[in-house]
VEXLORO-671699 format. One record per residue: residue number from 1; x negated, y negated, z of N, C-alpha, C, O in turn; residue in one letter. Coordinates in Angstrom, 1 decimal, padded with zeros to 4 digits, always signed. Example, Ala and Ser with C-alpha at 12.3 -4.5 7.8 and 13.67 -1.06 7.14 Angstrom:
<guros>
GURO; num; n.c1; n.c2; n.c3; ca.c1; ca.c2; ca.c3; c.c1; c.c2; c.c3; o.c1; o.c2; o.c3; residu
GURO; 1; -013.2; +005.7; +007.8; -012.3; +004.5; +007.8; -013.2; +003.3; +007.8; -014.2; +003.3; +008.5; A $
GURO; 2; -012.8; +002.2; +007.1; -013.7; +001.1; +007.1; -012.9; +000.0; +007.9; -013.4; -001.1; +008.0; S $
</guros>
This chain:
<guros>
GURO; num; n.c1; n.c2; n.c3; ca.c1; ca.c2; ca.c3; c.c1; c.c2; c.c3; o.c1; o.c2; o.c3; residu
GURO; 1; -065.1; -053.9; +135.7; -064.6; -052.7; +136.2; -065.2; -051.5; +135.6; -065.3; -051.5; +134.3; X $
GURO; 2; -065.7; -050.6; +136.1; -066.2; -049.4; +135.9; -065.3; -048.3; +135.4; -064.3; -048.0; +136.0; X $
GURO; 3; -065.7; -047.6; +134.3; -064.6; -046.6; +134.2; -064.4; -045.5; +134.8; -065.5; -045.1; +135.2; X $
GURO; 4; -063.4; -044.6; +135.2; -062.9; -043.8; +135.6; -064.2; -042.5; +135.6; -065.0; -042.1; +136.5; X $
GURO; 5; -064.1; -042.2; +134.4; -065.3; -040.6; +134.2; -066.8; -041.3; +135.3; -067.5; -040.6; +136.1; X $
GURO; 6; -067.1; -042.7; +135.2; -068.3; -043.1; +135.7; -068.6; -043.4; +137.3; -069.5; -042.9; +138.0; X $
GURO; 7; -067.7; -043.9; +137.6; -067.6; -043.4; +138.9; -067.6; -042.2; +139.6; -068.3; -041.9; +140.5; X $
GURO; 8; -066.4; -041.2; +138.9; -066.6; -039.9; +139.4; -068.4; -039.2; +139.1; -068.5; -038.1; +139.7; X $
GURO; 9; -069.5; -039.6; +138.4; -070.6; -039.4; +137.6; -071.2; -040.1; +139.4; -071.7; -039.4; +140.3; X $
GURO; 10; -071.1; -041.1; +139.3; -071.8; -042.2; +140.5; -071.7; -041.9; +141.8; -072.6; -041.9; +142.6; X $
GURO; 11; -070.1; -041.3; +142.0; -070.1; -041.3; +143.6; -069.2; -040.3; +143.7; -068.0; -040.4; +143.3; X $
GURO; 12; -069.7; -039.0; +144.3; -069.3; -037.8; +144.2; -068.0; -038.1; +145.7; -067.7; -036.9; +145.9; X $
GURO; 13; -067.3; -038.6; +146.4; -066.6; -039.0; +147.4; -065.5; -039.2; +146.6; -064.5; -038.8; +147.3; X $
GURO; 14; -065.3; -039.6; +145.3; -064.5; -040.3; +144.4; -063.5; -039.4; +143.8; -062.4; -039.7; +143.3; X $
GURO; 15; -064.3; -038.1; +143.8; -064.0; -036.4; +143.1; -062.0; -036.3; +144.1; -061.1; -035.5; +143.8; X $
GURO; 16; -062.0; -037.0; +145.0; -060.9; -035.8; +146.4; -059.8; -037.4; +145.9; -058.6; -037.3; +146.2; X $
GURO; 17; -060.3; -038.7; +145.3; -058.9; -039.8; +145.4; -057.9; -039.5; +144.9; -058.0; -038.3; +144.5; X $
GURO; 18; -056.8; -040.0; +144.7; -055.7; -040.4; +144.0; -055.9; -041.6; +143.0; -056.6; -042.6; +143.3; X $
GURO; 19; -055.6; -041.6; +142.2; -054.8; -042.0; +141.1; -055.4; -043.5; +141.3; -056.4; -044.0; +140.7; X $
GURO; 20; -054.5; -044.0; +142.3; -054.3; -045.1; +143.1; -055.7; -045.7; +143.2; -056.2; -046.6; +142.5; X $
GURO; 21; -056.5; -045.0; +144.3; -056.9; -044.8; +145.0; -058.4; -045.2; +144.3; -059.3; -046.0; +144.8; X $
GURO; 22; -058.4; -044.3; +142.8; -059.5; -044.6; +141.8; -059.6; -045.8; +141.5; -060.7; -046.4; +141.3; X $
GURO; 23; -058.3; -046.5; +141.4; -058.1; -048.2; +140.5; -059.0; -049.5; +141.7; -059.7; -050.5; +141.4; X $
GURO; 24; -058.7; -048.8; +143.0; -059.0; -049.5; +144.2; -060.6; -049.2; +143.6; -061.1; -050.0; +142.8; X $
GURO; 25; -061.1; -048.4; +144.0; -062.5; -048.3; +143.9; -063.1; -048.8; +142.2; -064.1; -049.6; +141.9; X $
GURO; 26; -062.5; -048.3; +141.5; -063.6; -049.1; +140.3; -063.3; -050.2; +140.3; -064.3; -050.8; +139.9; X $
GURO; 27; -062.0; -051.3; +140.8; -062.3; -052.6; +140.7; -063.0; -052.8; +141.3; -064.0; -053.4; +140.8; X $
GURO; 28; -063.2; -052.2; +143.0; -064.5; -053.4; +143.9; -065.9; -052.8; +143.5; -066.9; -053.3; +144.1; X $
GURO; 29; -066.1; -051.9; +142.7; -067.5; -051.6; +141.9; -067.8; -052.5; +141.4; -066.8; -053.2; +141.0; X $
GURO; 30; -069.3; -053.0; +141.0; -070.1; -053.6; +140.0; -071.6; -052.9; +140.7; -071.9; -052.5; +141.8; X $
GURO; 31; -072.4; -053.1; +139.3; -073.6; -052.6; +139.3; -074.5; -053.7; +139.2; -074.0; -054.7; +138.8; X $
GURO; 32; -075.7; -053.8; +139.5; -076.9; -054.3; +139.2; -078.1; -053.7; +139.5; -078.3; -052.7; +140.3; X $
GURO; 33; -079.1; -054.5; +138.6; -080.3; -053.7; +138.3; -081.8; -054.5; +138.9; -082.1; -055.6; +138.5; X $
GURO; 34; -082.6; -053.5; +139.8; -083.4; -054.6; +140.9; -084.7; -053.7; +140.0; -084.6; -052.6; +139.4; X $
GURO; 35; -085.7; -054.4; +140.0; -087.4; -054.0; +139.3; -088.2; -053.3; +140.3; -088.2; -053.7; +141.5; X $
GURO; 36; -088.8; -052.5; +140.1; -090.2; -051.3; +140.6; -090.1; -053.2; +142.2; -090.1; -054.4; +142.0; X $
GURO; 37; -090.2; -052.5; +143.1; -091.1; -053.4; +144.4; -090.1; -054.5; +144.7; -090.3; -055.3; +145.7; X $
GURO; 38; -088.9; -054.6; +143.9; -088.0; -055.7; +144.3; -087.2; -055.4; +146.1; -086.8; -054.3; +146.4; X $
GURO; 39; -087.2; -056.4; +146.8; -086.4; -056.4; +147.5; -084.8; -056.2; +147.5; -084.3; -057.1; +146.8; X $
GURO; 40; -084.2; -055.7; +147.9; -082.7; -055.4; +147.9; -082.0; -056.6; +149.0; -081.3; -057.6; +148.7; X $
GURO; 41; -082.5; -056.0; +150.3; -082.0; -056.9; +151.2; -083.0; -056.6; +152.6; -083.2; -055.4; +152.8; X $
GURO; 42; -083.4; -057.6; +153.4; -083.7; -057.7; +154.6; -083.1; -057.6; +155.8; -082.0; -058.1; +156.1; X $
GURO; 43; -084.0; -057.0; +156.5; -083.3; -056.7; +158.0; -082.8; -058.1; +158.1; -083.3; -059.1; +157.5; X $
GURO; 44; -081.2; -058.1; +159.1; -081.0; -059.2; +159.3; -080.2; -059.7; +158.0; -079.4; -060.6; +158.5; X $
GURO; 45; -080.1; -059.6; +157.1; -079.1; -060.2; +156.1; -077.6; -059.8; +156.0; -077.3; -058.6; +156.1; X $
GURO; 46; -076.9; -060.7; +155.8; -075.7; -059.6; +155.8; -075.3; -059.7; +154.3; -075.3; -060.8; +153.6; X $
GURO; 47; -075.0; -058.7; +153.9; -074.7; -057.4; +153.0; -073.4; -057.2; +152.4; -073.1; -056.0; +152.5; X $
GURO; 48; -072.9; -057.8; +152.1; -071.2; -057.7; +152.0; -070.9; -056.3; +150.7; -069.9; -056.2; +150.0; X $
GURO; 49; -071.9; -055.3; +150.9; -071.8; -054.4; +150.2; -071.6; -052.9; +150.7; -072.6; -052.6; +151.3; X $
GURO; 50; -070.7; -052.0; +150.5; -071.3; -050.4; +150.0; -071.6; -050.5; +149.2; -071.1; -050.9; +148.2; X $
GURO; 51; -073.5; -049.8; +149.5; -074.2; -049.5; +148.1; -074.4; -048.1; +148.0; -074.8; -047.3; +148.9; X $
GURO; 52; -074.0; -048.0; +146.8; -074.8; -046.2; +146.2; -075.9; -046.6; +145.1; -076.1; -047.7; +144.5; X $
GURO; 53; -076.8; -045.3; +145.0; -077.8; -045.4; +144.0; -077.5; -044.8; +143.3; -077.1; -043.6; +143.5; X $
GURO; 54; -077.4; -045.6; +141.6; -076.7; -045.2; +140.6; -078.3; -044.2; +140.0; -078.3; -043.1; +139.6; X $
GURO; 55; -079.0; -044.7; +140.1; -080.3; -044.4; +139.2; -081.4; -044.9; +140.1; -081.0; -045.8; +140.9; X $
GURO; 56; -082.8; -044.6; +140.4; -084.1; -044.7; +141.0; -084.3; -044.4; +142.2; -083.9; -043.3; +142.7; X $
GURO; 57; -084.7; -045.2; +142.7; -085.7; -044.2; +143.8; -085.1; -045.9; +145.1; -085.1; -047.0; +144.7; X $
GURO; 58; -085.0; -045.6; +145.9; -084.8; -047.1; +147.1; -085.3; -046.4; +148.2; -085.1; -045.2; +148.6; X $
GURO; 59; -086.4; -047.7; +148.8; -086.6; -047.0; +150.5; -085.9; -047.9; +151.5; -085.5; -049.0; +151.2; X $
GURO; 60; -085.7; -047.5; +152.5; -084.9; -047.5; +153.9; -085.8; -047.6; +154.8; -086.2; -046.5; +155.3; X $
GURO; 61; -086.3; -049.1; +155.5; -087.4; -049.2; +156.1; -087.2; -050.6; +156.9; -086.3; -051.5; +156.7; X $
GURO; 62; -088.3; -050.6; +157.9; -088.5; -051.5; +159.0; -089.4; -051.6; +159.4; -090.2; -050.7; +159.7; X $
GURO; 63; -089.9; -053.0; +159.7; -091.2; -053.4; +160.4; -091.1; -053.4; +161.9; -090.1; -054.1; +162.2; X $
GURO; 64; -091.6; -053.0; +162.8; -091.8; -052.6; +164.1; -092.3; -054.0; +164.6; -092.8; -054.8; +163.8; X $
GURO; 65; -092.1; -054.3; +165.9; -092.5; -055.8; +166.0; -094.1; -056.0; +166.7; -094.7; -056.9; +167.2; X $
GURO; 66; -094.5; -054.3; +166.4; -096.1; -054.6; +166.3; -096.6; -054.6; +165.0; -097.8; -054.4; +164.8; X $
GURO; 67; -095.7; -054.9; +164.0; -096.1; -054.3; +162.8; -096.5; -053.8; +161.8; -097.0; -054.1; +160.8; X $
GURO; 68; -095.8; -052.2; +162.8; -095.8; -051.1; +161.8; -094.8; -050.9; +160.8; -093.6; -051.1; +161.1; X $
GURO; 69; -094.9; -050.6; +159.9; -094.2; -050.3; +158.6; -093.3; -048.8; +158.7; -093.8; -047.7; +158.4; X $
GURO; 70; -092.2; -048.8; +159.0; -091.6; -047.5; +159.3; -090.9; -047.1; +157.9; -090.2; -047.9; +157.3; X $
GURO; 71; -090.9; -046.0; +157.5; -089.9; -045.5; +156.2; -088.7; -045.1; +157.5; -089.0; -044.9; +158.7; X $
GURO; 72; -087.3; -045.1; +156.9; -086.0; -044.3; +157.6; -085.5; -043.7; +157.1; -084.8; -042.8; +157.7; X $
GURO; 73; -085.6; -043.8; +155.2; -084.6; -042.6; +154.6; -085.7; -043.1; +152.9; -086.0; -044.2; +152.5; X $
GURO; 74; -085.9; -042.2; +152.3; -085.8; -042.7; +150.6; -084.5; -041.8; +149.8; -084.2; -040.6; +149.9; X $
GURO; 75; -083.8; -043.1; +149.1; -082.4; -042.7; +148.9; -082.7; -042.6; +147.3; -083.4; -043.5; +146.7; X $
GURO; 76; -082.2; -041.5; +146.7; -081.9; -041.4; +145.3; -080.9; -041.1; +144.8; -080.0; -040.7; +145.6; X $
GURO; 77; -080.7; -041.1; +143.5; -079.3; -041.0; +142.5; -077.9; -040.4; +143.7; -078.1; -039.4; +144.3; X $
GURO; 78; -077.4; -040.7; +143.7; -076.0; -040.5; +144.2; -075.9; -040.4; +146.1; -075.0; -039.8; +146.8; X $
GURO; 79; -077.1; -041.3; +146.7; -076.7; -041.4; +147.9; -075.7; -042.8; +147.8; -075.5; -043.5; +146.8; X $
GURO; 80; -075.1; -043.0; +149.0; -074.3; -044.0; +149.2; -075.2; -044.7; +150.7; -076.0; -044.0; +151.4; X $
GURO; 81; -075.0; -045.6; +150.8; -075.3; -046.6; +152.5; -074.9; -047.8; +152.8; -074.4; -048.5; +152.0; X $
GURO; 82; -075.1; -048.1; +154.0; -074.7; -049.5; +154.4; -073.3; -049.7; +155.0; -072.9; -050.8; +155.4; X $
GURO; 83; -072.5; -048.6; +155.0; -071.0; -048.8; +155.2; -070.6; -049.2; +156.5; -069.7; -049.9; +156.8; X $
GURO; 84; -071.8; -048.5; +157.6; -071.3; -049.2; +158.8; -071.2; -050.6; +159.5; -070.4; -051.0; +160.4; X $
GURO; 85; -072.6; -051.4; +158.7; -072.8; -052.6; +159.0; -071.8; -053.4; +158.3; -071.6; -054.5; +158.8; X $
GURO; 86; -071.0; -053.0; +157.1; -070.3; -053.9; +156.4; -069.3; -053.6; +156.6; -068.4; -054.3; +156.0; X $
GURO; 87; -068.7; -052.3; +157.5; -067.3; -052.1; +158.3; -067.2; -053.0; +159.4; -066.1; -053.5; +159.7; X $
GURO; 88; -068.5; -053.1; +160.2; -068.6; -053.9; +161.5; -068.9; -055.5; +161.2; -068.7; -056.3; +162.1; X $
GURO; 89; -069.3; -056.1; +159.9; -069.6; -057.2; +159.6; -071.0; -057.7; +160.2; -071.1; -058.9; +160.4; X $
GURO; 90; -071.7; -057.1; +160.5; -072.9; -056.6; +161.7; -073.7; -057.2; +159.9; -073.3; -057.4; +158.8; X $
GURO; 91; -075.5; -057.5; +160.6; -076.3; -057.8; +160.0; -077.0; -056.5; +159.7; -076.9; -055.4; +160.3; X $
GURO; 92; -077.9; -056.7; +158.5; -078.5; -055.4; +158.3; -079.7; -055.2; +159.1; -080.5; -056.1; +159.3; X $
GURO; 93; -079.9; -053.5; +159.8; -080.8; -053.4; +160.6; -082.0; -053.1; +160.0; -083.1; -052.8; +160.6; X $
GURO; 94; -081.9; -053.2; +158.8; -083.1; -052.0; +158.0; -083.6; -053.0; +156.6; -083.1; -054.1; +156.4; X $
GURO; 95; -084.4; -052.6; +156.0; -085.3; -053.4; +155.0; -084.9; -052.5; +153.6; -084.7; -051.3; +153.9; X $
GURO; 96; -084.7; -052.7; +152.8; -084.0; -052.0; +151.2; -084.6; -052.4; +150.4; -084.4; -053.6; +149.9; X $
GURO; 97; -085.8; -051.4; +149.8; -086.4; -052.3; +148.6; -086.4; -050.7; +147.8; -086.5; -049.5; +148.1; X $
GURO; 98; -086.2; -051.6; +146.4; -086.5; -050.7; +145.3; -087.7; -050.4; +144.6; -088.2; -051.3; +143.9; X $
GURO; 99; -088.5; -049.0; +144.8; -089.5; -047.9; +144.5; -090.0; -048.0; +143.3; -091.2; -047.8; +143.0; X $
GURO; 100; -089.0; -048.3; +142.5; -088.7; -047.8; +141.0; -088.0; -048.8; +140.4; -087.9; -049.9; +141.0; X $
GURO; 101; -087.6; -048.5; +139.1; -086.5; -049.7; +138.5; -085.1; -049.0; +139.4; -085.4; -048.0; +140.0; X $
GURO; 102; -084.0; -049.4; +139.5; -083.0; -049.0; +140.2; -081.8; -049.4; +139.9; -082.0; -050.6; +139.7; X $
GURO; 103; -080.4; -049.2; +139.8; -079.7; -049.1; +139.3; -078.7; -049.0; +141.0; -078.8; -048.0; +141.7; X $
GURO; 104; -078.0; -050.2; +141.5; -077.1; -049.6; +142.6; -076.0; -050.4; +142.4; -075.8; -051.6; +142.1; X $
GURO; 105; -074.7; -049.0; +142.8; -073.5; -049.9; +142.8; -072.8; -050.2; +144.0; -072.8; -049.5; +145.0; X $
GURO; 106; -072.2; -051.5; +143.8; -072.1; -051.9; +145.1; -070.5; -052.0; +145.0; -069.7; -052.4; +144.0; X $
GURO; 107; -070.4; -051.6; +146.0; -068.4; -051.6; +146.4; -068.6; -053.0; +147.4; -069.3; -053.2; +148.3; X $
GURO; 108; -067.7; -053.9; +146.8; -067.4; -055.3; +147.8; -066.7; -055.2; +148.5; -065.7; -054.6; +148.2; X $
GURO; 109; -067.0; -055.5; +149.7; -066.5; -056.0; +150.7; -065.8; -054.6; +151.8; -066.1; -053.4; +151.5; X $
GURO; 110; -065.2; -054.9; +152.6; -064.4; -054.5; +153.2; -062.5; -054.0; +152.5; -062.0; -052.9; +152.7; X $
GURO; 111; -062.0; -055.5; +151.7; -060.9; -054.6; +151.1; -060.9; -053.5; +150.6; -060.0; -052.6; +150.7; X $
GURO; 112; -062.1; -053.7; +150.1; -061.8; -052.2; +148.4; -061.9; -050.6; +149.4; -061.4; -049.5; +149.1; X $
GURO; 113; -062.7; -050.8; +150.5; -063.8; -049.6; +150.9; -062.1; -049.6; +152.2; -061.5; -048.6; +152.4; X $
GURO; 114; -061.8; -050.5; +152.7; -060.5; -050.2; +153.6; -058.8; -049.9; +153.0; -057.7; -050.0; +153.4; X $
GURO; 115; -059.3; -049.5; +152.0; -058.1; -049.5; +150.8; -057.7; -047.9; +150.4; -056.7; -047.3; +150.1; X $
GURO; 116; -059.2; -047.4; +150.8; -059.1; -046.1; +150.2; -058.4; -045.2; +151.5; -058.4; -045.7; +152.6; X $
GURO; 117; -057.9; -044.0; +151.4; -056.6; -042.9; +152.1; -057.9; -042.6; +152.8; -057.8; -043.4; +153.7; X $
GURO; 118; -059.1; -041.9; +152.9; -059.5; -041.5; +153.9; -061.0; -042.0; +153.5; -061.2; -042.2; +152.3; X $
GURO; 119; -062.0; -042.3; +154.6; -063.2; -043.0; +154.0; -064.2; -042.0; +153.7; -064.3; -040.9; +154.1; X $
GURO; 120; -065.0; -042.6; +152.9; -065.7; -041.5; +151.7; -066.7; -041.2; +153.1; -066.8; -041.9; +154.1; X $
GURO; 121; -067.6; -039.9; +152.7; -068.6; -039.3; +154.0; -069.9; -040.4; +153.6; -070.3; -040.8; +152.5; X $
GURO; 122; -070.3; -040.7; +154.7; -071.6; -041.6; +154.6; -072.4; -040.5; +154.4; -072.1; -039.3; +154.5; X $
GURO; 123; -073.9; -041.1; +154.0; -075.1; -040.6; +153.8; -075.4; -039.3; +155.1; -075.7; -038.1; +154.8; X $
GURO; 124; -075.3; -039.8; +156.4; -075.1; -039.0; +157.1; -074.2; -037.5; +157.4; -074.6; -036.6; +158.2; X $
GURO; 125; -073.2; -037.4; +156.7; -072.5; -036.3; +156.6; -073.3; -035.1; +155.7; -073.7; -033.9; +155.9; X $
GURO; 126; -073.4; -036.2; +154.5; -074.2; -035.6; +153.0; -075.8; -035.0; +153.4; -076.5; -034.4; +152.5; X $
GURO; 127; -076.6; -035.2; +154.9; -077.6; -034.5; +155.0; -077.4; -033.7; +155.5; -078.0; -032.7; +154.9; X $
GURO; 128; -077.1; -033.4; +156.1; -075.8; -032.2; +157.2; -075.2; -031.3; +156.4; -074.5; -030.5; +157.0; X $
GURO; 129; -075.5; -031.1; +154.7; -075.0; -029.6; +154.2; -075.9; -029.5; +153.7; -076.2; -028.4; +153.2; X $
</guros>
């Protein structure tokens, strides 16, 4: 379990919980740590995670089925993703590999992320200010 001050440091969404609401989220947190070029996860895998980037650099990408190499987002320190595929139980559409050494925390599952009073803003809201 993650402490209290570190999460609020990790996942700026965390700043508006309750009390409650905190305990829910640092239990379904745990972190791990992926090397410069490692794969995260492949299109097509399912994901049983909300991931945020605690630390490095991660790209957001897809191979085209002519086999172009597409970038979709490069995500650093305090984005969050994945939430829609692991609300829907849906496979992942996109390729996640780590740039850099990387640091991402992953919220399990569906309980912990359906637990909380209102759901934290996806990556999408957060490019929009």
């Amino acid at each position: 379990m993650i402490a209290p001050d570190h999460l609020k440091r990790i996942a700026i969404w965390s700043r508006g919980l309750a009390e409650r609401e905190i305990e829910v989220a640092r239990a379904g947190i745990v972190e791990r740590t992926y090397g410069a070029n490692e794969t995260i996860f492949m299109r097509g895998d399912h994901f049983d995670y909300w991931t945020g980037v605690v630390s490095g650099l991660v790209r957001m990408g897809m191979v085209t089925p002519g086999g172009k190499e597409t970038t979709l987002a490069g995500l650093t320190a305090g984005a969050w993703f994945g939430e829609g595929t692991m609300l829907k139980n849906e496979a992942r559409r996109y390729d996640v590999v780590a740039l850099r050494d990387t640091r991402l925390a992953l919220m399990v599952g569906r309980p912990s992320y359906g637990s909380l009073r209102t759901a934290p803003p996806s990556i999408d809201s957060w490019s929009r200010s």
